[in-house]
C-alpha positions as CSV (number, residue, x, y, z in Angstrom):
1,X,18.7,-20.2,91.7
2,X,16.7,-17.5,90.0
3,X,18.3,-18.2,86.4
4,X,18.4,-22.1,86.8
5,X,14.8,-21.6,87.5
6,X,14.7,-19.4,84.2
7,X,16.5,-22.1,82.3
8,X,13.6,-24.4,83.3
9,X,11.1,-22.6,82.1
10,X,12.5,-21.6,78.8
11,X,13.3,-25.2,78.2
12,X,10.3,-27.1,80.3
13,X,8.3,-29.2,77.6
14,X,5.8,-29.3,80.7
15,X,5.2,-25.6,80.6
16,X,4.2,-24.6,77.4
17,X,4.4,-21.0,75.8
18,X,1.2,-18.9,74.8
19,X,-0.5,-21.1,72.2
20,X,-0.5,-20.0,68.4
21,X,-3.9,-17.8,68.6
22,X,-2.3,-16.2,71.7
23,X,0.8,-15.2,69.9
24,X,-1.6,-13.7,66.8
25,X,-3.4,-11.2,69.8
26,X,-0.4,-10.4,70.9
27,X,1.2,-9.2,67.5
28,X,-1.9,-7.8,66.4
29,X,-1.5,-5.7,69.6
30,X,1.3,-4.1,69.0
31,X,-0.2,-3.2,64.8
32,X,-1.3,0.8,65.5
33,X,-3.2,0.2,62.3
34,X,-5.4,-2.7,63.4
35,X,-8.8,-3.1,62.2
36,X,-11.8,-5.5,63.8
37,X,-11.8,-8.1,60.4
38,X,-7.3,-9.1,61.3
39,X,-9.0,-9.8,65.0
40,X,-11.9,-11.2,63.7
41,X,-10.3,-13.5,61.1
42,X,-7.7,-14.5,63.9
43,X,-10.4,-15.6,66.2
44,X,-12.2,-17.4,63.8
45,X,-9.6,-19.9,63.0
46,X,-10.2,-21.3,66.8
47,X,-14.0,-21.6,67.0
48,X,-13.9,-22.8,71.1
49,X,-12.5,-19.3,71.5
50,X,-15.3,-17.5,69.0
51,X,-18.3,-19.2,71.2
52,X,-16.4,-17.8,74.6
53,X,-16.0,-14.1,73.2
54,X,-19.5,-14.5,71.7
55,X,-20.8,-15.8,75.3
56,X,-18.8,-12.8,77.1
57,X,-20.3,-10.3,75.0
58,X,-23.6,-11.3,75.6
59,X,-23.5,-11.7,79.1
60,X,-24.2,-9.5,81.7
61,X,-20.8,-8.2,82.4
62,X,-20.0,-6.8,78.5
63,X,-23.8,-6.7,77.3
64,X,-24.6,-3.5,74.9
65,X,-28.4,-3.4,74.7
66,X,-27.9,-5.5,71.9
67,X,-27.7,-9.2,71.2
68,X,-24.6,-10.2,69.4
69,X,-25.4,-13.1,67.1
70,X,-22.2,-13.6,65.5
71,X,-18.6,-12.9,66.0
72,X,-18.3,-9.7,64.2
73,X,-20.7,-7.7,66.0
74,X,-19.3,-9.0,69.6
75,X,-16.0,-7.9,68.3
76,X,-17.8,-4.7,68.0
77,X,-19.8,-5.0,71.3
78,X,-16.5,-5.6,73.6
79,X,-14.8,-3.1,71.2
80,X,-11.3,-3.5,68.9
81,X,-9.1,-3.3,72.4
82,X,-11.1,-5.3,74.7
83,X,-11.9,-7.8,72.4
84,X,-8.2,-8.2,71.7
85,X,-7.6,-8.2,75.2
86,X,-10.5,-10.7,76.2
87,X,-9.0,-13.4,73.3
88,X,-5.5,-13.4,74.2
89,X,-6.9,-13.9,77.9
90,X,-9.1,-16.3,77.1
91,X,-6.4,-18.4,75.0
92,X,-3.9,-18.3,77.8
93,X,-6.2,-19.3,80.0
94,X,-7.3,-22.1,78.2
95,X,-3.8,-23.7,77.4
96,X,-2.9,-23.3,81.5
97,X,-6.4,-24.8,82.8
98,X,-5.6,-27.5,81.1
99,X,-2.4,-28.5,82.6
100,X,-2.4,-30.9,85.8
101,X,-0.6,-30.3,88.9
102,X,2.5,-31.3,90.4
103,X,1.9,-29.9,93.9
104,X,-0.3,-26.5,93.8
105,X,-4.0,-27.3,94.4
106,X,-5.1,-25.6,90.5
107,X,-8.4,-25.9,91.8
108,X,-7.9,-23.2,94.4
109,X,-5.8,-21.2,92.3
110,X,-8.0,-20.6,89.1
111,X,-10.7,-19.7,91.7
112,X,-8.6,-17.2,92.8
113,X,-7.3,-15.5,89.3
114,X,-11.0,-15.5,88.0
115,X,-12.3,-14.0,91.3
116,X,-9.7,-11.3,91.4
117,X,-9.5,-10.9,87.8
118,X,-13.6,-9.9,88.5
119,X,-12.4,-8.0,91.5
120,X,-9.7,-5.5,89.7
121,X,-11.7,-4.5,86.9
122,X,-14.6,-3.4,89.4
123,X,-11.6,-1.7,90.9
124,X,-11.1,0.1,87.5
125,X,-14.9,0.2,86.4
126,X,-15.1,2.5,89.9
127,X,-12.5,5.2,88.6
128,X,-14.0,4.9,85.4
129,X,-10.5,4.2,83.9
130,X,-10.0,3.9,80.0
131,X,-7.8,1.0,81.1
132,X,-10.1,-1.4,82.2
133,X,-8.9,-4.2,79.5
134,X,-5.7,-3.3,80.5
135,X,-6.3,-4.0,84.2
136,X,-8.3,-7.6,83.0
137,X,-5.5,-9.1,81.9
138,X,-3.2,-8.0,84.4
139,X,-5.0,-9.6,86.8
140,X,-6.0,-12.9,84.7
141,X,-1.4,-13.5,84.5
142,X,-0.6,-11.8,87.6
143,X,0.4,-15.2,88.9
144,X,0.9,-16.9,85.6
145,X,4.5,-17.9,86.9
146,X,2.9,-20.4,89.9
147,X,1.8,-22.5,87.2
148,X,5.4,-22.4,85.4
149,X,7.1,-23.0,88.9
150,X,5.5,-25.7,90.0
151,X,5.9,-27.3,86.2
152,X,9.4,-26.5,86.8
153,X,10.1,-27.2,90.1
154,X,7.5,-30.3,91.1
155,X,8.2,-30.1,94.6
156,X,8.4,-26.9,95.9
157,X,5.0,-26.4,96.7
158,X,4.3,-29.9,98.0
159,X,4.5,-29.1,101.7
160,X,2.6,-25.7,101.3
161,X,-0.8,-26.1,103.2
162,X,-3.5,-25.6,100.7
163,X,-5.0,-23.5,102.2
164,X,-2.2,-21.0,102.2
165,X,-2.9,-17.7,101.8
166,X,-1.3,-15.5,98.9
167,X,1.1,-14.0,101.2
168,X,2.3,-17.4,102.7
169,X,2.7,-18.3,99.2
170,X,4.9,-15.1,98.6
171,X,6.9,-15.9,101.6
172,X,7.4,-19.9,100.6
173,X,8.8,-18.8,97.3
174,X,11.1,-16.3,99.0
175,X,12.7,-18.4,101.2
176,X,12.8,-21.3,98.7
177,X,14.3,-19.3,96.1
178,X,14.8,-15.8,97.1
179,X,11.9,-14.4,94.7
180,X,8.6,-14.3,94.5
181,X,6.1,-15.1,91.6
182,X,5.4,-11.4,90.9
183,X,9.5,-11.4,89.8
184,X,9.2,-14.3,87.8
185,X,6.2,-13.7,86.3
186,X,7.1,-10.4,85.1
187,X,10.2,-11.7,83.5
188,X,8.0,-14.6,81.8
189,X,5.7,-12.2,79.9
190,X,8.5,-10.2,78.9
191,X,10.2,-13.4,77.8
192,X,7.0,-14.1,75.6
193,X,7.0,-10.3,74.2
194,X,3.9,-9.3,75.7
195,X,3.5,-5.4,76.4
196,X,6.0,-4.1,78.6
197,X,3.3,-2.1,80.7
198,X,1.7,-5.9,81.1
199,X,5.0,-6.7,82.1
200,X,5.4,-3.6,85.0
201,X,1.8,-4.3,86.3
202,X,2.6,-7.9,86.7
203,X,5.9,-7.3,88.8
204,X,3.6,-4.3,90.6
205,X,1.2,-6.9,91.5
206,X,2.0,-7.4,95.3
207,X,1.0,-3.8,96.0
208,X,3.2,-0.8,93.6
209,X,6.3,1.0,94.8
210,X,5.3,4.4,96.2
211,X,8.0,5.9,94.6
212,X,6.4,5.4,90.8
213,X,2.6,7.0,91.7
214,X,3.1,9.3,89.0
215,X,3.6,7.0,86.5
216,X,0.4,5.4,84.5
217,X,1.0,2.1,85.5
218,X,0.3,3.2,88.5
219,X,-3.5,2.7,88.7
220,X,-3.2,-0.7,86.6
221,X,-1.0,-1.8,89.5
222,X,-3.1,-0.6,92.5
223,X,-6.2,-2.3,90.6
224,X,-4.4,-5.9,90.3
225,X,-3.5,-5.8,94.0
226,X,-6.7,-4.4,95.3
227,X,-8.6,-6.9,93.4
228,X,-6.6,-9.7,95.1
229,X,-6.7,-8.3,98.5
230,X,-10.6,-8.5,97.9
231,X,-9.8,-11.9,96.9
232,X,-8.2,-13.0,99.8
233,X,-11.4,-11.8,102.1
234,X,-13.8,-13.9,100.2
235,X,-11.7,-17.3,100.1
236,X,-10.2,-16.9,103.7
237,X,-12.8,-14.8,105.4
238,X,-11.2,-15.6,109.2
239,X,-7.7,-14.7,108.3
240,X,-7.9,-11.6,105.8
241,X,-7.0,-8.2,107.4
242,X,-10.1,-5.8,106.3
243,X,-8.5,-3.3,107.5
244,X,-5.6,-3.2,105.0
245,X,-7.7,-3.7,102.2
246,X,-9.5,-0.2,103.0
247,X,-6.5,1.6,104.0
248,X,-4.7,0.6,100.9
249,X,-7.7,1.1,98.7
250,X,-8.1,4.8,100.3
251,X,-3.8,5.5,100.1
252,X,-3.5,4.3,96.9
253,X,-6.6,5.3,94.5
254,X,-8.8,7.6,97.5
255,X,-11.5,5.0,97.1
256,X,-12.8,5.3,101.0
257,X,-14.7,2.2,102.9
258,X,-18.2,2.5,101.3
259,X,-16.5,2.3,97.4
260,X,-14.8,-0.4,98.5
261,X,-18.0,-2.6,100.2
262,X,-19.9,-1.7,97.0
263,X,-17.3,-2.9,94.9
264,X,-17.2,-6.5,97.1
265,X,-20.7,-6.7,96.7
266,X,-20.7,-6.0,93.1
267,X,-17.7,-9.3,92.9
268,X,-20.4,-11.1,95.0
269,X,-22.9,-10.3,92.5
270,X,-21.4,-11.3,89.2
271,X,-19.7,-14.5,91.1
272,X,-22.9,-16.6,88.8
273,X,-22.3,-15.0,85.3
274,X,-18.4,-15.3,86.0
275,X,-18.7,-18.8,86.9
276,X,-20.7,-19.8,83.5
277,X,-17.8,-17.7,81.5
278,X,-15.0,-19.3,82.9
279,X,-16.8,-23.0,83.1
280,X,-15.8,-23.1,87.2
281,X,-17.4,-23.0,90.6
282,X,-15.8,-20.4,92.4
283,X,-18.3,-19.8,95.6
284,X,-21.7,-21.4,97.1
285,X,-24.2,-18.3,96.6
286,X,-24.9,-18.7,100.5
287,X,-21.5,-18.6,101.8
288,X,-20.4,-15.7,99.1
289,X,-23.4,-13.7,100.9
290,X,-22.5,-14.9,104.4
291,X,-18.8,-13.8,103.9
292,X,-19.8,-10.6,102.2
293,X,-22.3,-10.0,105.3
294,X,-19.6,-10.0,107.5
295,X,-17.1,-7.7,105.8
296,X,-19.4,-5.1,104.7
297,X,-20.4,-4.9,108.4
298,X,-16.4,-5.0,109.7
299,X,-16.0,-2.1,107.1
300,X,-19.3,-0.6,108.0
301,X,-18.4,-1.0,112.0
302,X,-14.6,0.4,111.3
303,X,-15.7,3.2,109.1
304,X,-12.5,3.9,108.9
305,X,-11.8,5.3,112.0
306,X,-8.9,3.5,112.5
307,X,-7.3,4.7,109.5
308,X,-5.7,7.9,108.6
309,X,-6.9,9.4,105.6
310,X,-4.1,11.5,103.9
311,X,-5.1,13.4,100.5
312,X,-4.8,10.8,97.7
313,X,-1.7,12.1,95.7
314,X,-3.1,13.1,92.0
315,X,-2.4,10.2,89.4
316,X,-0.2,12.3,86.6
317,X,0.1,10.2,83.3
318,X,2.5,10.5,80.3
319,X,1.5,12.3,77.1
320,X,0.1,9.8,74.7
321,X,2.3,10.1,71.6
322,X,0.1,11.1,68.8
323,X,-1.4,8.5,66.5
324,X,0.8,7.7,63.8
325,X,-0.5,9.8,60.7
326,X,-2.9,8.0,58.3
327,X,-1.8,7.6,54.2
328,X,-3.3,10.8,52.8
329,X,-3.3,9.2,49.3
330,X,-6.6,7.4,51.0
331,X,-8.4,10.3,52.4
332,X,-10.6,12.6,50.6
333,X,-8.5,16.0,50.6
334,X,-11.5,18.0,51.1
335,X,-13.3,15.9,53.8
336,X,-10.7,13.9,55.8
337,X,-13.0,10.9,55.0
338,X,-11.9,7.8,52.9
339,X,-11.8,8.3,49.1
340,X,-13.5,6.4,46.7
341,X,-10.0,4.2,45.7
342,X,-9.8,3.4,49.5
343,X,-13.3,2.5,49.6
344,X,-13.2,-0.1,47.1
345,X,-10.0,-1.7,48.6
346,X,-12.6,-1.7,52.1
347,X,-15.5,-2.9,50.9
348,X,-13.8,-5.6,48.8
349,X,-12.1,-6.6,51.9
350,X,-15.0,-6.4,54.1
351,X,-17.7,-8.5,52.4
352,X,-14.8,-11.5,52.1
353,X,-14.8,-11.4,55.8
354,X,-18.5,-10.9,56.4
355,X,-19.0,-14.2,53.6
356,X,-16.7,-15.8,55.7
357,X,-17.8,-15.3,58.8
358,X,-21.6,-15.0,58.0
359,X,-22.1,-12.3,59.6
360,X,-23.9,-9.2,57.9
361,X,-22.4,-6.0,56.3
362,X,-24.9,-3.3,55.9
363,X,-23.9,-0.1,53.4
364,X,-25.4,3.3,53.6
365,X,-25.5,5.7,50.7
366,X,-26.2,9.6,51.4
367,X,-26.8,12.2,48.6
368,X,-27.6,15.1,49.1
369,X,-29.8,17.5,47.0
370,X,-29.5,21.1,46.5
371,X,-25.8,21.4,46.3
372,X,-25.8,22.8,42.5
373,X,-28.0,25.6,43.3
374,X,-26.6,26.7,46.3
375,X,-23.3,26.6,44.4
376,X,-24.6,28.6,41.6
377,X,-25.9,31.4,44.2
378,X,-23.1,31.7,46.8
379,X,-20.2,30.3,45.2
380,X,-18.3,26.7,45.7
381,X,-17.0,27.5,48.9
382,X,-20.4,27.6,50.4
383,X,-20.7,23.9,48.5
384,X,-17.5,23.1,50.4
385,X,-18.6,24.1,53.1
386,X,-21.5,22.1,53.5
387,X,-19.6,18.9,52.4
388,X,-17.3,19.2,55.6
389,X,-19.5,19.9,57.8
390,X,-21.9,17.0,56.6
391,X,-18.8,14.6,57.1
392,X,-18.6,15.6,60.4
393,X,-22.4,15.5,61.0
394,X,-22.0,11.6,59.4
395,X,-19.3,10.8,61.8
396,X,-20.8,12.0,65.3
397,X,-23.6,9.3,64.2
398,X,-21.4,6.4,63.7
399,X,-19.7,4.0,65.3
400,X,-16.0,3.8,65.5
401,X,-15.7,0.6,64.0
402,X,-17.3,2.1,60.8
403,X,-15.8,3.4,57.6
404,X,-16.9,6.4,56.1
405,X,-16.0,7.9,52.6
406,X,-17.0,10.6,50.0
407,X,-17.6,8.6,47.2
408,X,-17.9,11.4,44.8
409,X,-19.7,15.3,44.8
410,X,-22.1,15.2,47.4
411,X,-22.4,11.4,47.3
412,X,-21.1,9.7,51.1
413,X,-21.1,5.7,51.3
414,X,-20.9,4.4,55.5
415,X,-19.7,0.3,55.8
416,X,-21.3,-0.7,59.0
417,X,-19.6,-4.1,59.3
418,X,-21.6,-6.6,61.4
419,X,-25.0,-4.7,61.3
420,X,-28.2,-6.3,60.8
421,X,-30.9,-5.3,58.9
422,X,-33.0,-3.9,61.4
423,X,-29.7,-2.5,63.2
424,X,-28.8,-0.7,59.9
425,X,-32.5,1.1,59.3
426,X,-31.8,2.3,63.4
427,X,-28.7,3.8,62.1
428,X,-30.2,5.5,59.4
429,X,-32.7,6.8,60.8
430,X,-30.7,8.5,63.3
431,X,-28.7,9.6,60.7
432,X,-31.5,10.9,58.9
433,X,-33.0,12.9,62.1
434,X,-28.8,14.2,62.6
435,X,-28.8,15.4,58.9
436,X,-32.3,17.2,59.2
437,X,-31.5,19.3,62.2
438,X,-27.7,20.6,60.3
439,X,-27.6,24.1,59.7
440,X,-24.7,24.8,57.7
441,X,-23.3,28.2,58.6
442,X,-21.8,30.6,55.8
443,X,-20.7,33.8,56.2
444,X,-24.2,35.4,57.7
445,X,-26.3,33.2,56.8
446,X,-27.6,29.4,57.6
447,X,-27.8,27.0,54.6
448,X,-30.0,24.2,54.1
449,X,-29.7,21.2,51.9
450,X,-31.6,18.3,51.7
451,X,-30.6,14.6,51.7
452,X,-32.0,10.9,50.4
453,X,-30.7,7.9,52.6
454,X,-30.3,4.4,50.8
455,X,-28.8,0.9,52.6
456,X,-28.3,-2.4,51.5
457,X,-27.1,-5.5,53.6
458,X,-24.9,-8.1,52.6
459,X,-25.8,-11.2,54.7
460,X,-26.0,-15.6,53.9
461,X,-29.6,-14.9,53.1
462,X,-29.0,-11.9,50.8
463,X,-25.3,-12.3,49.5
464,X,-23.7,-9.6,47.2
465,X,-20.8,-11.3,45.0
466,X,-19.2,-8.0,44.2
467,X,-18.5,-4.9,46.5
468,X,-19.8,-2.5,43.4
469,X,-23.0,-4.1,43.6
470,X,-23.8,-3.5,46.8
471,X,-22.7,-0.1,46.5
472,X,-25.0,0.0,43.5
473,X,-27.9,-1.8,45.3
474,X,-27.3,1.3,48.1
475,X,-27.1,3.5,45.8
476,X,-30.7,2.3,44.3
477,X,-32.5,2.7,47.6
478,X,-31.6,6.3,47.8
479,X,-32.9,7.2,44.7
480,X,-36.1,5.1,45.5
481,X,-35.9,6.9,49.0
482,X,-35.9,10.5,46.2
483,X,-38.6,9.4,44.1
484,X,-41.1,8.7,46.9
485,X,-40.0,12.0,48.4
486,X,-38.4,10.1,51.6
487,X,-36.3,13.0,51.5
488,X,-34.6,14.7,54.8
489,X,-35.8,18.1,54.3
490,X,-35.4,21.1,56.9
491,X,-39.6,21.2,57.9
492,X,-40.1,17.4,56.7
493,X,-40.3,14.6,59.2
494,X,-38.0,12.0,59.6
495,X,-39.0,8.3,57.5
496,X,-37.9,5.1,58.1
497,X,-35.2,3.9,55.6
498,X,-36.2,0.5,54.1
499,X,-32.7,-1.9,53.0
500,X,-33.5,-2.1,49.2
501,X,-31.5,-6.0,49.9
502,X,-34.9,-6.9,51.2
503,X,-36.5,-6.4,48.3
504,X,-34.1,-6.8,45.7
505,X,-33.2,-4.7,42.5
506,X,-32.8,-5.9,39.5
507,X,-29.1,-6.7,38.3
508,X,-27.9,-5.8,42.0
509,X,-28.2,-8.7,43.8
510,X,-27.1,-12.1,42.1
């Protein structure tokens, strides 16, 4: 039955695979060299999915302080793996939502993915897990394969109550066709070549095999099936068993009773912003509070007393395999950072995408004065010295979606793709405050040196044609920055860093 019903679904015109943009995430996944303008440029081709990432960056679940007003910088808000995540999410779910039924009430069940796609990264937010994305899409396919069964199979969920509870769902499927959607679905993301992690978490979903805790699938696993537990509370509220909820919550991760009410109430919470993301009505604020009400004070009542509370087993992962090694023909040999070939190649690069898009693309250029002298006195490796650890002093200020280079002796150019203005002059400013307090150990002795901050934005109202003129207008502003004596020095206060693109020079901007 199980590979008839595999036939079906490789075959079904009614159940279609991941759409195009979906299968672009997914190979730009796997890339280890991936960089935010592939993703970016992907995403842009389908503006319906742009506006959604754009909306879940600014909203209250992914908000940075900051307002994203275009796609590049909520690519940067939600960060190069979430954002990846969060549009090959999006995508599927946007293909499947808009397929009609045969016999499973949809309604019902996209209430339930979004709800306990919410639920599970609460789950993962609470251990403070790097894995977070990770667990969010998990939970958004963990049932996937209903929707291609019941394309497949029109009438096996016909005489299923609807309001059957996940487990009597589990057990129809069983006895209809001796697996369960967990099974199948695992087997359909592999069959679509998405991560085989996605894959394990997926077939995990119905609570993980105790035999693999030490594995790091582990907690993705235990996230998905706590978050639909939770799940099954809020939509079923007289049948769900609290009780298993907390004791799996505590067996699995150590999360005791109180973790686990704060984490419904946060799910209760977020319902609102959830439901303008997804474009659904998943729960009447009044009866989401009344339900929550009445579990928080079953939890509160039971407080665990009727469970036994052995010592959460330690979660062990995997070494990570070491990144593969970067193309030392584009680092600088002396500073690790970008060379001035590679910049070029960036810069080019970036200010096609920032033209298309129309977002901004600010560039900061740092020179530093005093390096000749200090040369002269204690030698070059004292100048060396102070280059390296000035590279290091740029890159604890900047973002990791920036590119930083040595363009030349004691010259450093930072892209800061998607930055406004206003943004840019925060940046440098911090910069500037970073670079005045650097000492610059040698032998027994502190150096000082001083250094001029320039920036320059590329934006619709201020477009650059070429990347050398931008560098050039940068360039300009630090030397403007020099000449007024704007200059980081180690008694001198810190000034504010003007973008020279505001007020344009000469030749620079056309």
């Amino acid at each position: 039955m199980l590979e008839d019903l595999k036939s079906k679904l490789r075959a079904s015109v009614n159940f279609p695979g991941p759409p195009a943009i979906a299968q672009q995430m997914i190979a730009l996944a796997r890339d280890p060299d991936i960089d935010i303008s592939q993703v970016a440029a992907a995403i842009s081709r389908d503006p319906a999915l742009a506006a959604k990432l754009l909306r879940v960056a600014n909203s209250a679940l992914y908000s940075r302080h900051r307002k994203s007003t275009n796609l590049r910088q909520a690519l940067i808000a939600l960060g190069l793996q979430g954002a990846t995540t969060l549009a090959l999410g999006l995508s599927l779910v946007g293909t499947f939502r808009a397929l009609k039924s045969n016999g499973l009430d949809y309604d019902r069940y996209w209430r339930r993915t979004i709800l306990s796609t919410s639920a599970a990264r609460c789950f993962g937010a609470l251990r403070k897990e790097s894995t977070v994305d990770d667990i969010f899409l998990a939970a958004l396919l963990q049932d996937i394969a209903v929707i291609g069964v019941d394309r497949a199979l029109p009438n096996l969920y016909r005489d299923l109550p609807r309001t059957a509870s996940h487990r009597d769902l589990s057990a129809h499927e069983m006895k209809r066709l001796g697996v369960d959607h967990a099974a199948i679905g695992a087997w359909l993301l592999e069959y679509w070549k998405l991560p085989e992690s996605l894959c394990g978490a997926v077939a995990w979903s119905h609570g993980p095999p105790p035999a693999e805790r030490a594995t790091a699938l582990w907690l993705t696993a235990c996230c998905v099936a706590l978050g639909s537990e939770c799940v099954e509370i809020l939509l079923a509220p007289a049948e769900a068993d609290i009780s298993t909820l907390a004791q799996h919550a505590w067996e699995w991760l150590g999360i005791d009773a109180p973790a686990v009410a704060a984490v419904m109430a946060n799910i209760v919470g977020e319902i609102p912003e959830i439901e303008r993301l997804f474009e659904i009505d998943l729960l009447k604020p009044d009866a989401a509070n009344a339900i929550l009400d009445e579990a928080l004070d079953l939890l509160s009542l039971r407080n665990l007393g009727k469970l036994t509370e052995p010592e959460p087993l330690p979660i062990q992962r995997p070494e990570t395999p070491a990144s593969p090694p970067r193309d030392e023909r584009c680092r600088d040999g002396l500073t690790g950072l970008y060379n001035r070939g590679y910049l070029d190649l960036l810069l080019r690069r970036e200010i096609q995408a920032a033209t298309r898009g129309e977002w901004p693309l600010s560039v900061v250029f740092v020179d530093l004065g005093g390096l000749r002298s200090i040369k002269d006195t204690y030698g070059k490796e004292a100048g060396d010295s102070i280059l390296v650890t000035t590279a290091n002093s740029i890159a604890d200020v900047a973002r990791e979606t920036d590119y930083l280079a040595r363009y030349g002796g004691a010259e450093f150019v930072i892209i800061l793709p998607g930055l406004e203005p206003s943004g840019a002059e925060i940046f440098c400013e911090r910069l500037m405050a970073r670079l005045c307090g650097t000492r610059h150990p040698f032998r027994t002795t502190n150096l000082t040196v001083s250094a001029s901050v320039g920036l320059a934005t590329h934006s619709p109202e201020t477009p650059f044609q070429r990347a050398s003129q931008l560098i050039v207008a940068a360039q300009r502003s630090s030397y403007v920055v020099k000449k007024s004596r704007y200059v980081v020095k180690k008694s001198g206060s810190v000034p504010r860093v003007r973008d020279v693109s505001k007020r344009p020079v000469s030749g620079a901007n056309k």
